[in-house]
N, C-alpha and C positions, 0 to 999 in steps of 0.2 A: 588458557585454552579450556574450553567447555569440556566435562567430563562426560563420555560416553553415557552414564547413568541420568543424566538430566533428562526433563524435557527435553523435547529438540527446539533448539531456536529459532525464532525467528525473525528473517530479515524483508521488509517491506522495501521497494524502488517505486521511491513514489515522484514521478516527474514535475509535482509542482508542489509546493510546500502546504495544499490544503489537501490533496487529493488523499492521502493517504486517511483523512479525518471520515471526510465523505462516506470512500465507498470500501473502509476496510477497519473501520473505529472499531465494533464490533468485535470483528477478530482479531485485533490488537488487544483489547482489553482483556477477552476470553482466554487469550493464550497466554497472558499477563497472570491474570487468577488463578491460572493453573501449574503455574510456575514455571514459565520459558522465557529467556530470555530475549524481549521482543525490542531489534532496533531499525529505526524508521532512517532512511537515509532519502535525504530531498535533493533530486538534481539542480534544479531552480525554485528558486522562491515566487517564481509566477508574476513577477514585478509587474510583467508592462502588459497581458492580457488576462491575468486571474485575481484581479485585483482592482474591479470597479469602483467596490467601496471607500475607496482609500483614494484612489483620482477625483471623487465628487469634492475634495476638500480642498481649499485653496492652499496657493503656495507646495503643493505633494509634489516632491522630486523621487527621483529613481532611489538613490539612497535613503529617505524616509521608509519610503515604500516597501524597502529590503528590507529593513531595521523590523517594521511593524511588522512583518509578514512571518519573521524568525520569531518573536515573542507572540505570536500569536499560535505557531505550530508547536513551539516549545512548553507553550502552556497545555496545547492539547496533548500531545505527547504525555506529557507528567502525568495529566487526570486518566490517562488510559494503561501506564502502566508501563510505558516503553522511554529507552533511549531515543536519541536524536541526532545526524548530521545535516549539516547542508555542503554542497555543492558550488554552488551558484553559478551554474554555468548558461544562464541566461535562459530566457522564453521568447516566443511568441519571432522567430522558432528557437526549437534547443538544443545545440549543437554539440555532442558530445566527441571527444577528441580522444587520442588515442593515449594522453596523459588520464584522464580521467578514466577512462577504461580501465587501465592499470591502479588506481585511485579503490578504483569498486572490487576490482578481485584482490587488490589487500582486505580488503573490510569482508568479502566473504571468504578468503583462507583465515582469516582472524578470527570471524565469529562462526564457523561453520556452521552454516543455520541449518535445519534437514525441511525446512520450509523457507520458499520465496513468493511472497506476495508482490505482484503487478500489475500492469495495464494491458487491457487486449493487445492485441497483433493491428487490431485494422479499425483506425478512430476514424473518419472522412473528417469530422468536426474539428478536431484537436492532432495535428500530425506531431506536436511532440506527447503525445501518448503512447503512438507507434514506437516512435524512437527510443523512450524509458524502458519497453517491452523490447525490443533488439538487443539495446544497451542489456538488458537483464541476462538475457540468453548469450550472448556475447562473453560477457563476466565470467557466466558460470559455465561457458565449455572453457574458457581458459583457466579457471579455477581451479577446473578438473586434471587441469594437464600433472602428470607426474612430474614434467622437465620443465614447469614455470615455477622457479623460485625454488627450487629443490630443498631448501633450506627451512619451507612450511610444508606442514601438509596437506594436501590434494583435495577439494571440497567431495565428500558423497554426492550420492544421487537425490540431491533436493529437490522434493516436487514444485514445479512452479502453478500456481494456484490464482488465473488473471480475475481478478474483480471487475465489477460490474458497472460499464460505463453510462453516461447521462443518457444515450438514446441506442438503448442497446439493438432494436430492431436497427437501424441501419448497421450497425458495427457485426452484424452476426453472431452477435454473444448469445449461443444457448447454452445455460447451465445445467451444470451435472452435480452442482452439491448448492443445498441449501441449508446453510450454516444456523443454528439454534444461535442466538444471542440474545434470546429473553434476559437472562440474570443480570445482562451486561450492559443495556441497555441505555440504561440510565445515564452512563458514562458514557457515552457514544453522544446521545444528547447535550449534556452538561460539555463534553468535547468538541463538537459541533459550534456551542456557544461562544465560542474562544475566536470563531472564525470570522469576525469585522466586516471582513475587507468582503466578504461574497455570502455576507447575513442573507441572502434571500435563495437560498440552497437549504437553509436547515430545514424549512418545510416538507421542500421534498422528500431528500431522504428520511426522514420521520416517517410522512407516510410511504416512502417506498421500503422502509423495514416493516410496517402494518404489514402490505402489500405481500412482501416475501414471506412472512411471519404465516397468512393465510396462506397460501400455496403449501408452506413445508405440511400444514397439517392435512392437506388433501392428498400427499405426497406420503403421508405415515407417520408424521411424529405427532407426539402425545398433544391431547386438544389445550395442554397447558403452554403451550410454543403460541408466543405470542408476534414476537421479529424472528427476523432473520433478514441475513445477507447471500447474494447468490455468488458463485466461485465456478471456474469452469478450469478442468488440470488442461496441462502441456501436455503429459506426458502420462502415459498406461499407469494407474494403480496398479500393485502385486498383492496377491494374498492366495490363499490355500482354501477360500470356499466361495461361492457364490451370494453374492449379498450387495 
């Protein structure tokens, strides 16, 4: 059981086995360096629509497909600094049951993260993006219950913190934190690389950390902020001043 004194940990729901590399490597890494316990739990491995790269090859079946797609997150994972589950409860769409559900609030009464990284509310592009963000929310008010499993204890009040989807003007994601990940960068990169099966993504986000990187500093951070990544909460910050 994590002690009170730690960091607080953190736990990523990341609906497909690259997603978490994408659009949250970054703050995986960052909160890695800083000493949090950071674990990434993949509902699907994206087999049969996140994984082009890997169908262009002959003879690719479902179970290759899965095999490749675990050592390929498993290796980003490593380079950033975090554990790893998978799921596998299928994609394209991803249907989470009510075994799994149960599944996810063991691993957050276990790990009690005081951060939960996910996916918007509302993908039109991707509807199991939707669903890993329910499932999130889901998890963690049953985590919270006193009277589930009486026998652990009760999750706090984790801020849920949704990342930054591929076309966020449709999805309505306007952020309210722009995350520093200059130092960490590099690993995000070098994690990104690991990703095979959907190599023509790493451009993007590259420059879409440039991209975020400029805004923080027009936004207030120091001209030495070079990335960033954008985050939008669930739920009210608390604090004692204005800021």
């Amino acid at each position: 059981m994590p002690d009170d004194r730690d960091p607080p940990s953190v736990l990523v729901i990341s609906a497909h086995s690259g997603d978490f590399v994408w659009r949250a490597g970054g703050a995986i890494a960052l909160s890695a360096r800083r000493g949090s316990a950071v674990h990434v739990l993949c509902l699907s491995f994206g087999e049969r629509g996140e994984s082009p790269g890997l169908w262009k090859q002959p003879g690719m079946t479902v179970e290759r497909v899965k095999a490749a797609r675990r050592d390929e997150a498993t290796a980003a994972a490593g380079i950033l600094g975090a554990s790893i589950g998978f799921l596998d409860l299928g994609d394209y769409p991803l249907r989470v049951g009510e075994a799994a559900v149960e599944r996810i609030v063991a691993v957050m009464r276990e790990r009690r993260p005081g951060v939960l990284l996910t996916h918007v509310a509302r993908d039109p592009y991707n509807r199991d993006h939707d669903q890993a963000h329910e499932t999130t929310l889901l998890a963690r008010m049953v985590a919270q219950a006193h009277g589930h499993d009486p026998g652990t204890p009760p999750l706090g009040a984790a801020q849920v913190f949704q990342f930054e989807p591929h076309q966020p003007e449709v999805c309505g994601f306007v952020p309210d934190l722009l995350l520093d990940v200059t130092p960490v960068f590099d690993l995000k990169v070098k994690a990104m690389g690991c990703m095979t099966a959907q190599e023509h993504l790493v451009r993007y986000y590259t420059d879409l950390g440039v991209r975020r990187g400029v805004q923080a500093v027009r936004n207030g951070a120091p001209g030495t902020v070079t990335h960033a990544e954008a985050y939008r909460r669930t739920f009210p910050a608390v604090g004692d001043e204005l800021r």
